[in-house]
C-alpha positions in Angstrom: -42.2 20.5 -12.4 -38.6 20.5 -11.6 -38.6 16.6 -10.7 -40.4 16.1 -14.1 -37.7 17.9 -16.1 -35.0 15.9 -13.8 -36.7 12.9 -14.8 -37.4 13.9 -19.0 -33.5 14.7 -19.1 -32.2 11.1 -17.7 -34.8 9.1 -19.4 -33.5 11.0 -22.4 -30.1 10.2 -21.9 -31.0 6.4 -21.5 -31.6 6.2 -24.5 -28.3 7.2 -26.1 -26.8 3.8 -24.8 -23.6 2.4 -24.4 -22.2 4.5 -28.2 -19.3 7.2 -27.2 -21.4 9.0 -30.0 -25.0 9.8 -27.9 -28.0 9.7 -30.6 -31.3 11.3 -30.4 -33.8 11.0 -32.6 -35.0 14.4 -32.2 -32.0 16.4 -32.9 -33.1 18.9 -35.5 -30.8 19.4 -38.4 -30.8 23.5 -38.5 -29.9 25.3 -40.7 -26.3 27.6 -40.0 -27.3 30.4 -38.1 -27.2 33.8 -40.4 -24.9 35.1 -37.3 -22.1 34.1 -35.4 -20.4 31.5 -37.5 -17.8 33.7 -39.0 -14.7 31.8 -39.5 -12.9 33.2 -36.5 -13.5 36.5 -33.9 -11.5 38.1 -31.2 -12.0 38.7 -27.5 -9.9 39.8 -25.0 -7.1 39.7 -27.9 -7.6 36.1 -28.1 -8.4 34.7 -31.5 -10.9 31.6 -31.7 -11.6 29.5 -34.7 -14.9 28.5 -35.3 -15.2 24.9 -36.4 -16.5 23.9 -39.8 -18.7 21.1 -38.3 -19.7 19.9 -35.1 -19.1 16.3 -35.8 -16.2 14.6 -33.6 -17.0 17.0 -30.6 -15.8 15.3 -28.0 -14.4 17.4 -25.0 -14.0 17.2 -20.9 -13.8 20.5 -19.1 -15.3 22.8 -16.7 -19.0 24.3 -17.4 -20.0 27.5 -15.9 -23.6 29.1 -16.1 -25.2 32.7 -16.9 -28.2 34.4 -15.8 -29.6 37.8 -14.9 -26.7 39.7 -16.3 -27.6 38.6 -20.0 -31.4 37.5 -19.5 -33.0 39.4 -22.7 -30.4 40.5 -24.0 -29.2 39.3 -27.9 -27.2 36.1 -28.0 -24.4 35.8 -30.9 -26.9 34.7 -33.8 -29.2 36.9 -32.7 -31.7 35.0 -30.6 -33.2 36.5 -27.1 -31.8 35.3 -24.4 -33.3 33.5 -21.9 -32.0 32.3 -18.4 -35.1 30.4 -17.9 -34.8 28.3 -21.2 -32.3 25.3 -21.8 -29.6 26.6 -24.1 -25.5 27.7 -23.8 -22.5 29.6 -25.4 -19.4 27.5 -26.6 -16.3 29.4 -28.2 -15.8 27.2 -31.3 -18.8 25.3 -31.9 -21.2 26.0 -35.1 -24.5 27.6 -34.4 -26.6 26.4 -33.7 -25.1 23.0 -32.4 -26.7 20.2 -30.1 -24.5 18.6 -27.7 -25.2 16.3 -24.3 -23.5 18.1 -21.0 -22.5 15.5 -18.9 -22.0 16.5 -15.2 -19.2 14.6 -14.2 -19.6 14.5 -10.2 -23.7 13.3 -10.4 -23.6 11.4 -14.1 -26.8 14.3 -14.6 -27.2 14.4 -19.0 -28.9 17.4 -20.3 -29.2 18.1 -24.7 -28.4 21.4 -25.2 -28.7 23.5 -27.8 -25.6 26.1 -28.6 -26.5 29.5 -30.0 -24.0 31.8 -28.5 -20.5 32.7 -28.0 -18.8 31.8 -24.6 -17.0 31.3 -21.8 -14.1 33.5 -21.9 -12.5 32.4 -19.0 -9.3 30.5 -18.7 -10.6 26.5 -18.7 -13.9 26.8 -19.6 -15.6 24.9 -22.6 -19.4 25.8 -22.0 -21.3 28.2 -20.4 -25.1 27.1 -19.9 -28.2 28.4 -18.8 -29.3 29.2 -15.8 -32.2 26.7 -16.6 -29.4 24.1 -17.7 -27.1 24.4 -15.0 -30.0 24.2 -12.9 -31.0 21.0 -14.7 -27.1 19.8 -14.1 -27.0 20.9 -10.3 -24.5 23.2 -11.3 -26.0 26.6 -9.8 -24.5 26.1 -6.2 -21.2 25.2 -7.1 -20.8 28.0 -9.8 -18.4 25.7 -12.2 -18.7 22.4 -12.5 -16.5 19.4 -14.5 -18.6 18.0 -17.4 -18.4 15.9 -20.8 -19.1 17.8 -23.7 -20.1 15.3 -26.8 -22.1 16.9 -30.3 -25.1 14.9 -30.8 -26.1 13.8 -34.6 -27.2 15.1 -37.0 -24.2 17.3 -36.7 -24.1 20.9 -37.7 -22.0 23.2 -39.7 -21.2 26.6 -39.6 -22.3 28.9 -42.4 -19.6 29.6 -44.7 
């Protein structure tokens, strides 16, 4: 089962081709989620801004992953969470967003689909799933550098 995901997510990628844009065909256009899109929030007494739209995305940084610690508990618009299931939290991102995690040591593409808030650690830009970092071969190594790119159709945050 694991080969056959392996194999889904770089046959997937292939077909995003040569663009510095990835496109899908599949991307859903959501609607803004009802929670966690307020124009900015605090943690740790740092202020982040939540972006308007996810369109222009385009960032390199380190990617961490959670698991057990948050499995079933409420992500930031509300949604379960589940380690087991591809998803991830990003700081500044709408939500729900899409976005193509690139890991930067194996060239391994994963879509992912943003609904929560995250990482607060010093340079971090996404936190994943267990299931995606899994995906990424990012479990053993525990933070990993990656390309973060928003995929079309692009979302916005609810206003």
């Amino acid at each position: 089962m694991k080969i056959k995901t392996i194999l889904l997510a770089i046959g997937l990628s292939a077909l995003a081709g040569c663009s510095s844009t990835p496109k899908y065909d599949w991307i859903p256009k959501e609607q803004p989620s009802r929670y966690g899109n307020m124009e900015s929030y605090v943690v740790f007494g740092e202020r982040y801004y939540v972006r308007d739209s996810s369109k222009g995305y385009d960032e390199t940084g380190y990617a961490s992953w959670y698991g057990k610690k948050f499995h079933g508990r409420l992500t930031s618009n509300r949604e379960k969470y589940d380690m087991y299931e591809v998803s991830a939290a990003h700081k500044t991102l709408p939500l729900p967003s899409y976005v193509e995690v690139t890991n930067l040591d194996n060239g391994r593409k994963l879509v992912v689909r943003v609904n929560d808030r995250g990482p607060f650690h010093d340079g971090r830009i996404i936190d994943l799933s267990y299931k995606a970092a899994d995906l990424l071969d990012i479990v053993n190594k525990g933070v990993q550098k990656v390309r973060v790119v928003a995929l079309e159709p692009y979302q916005t945050r609810k206003k």
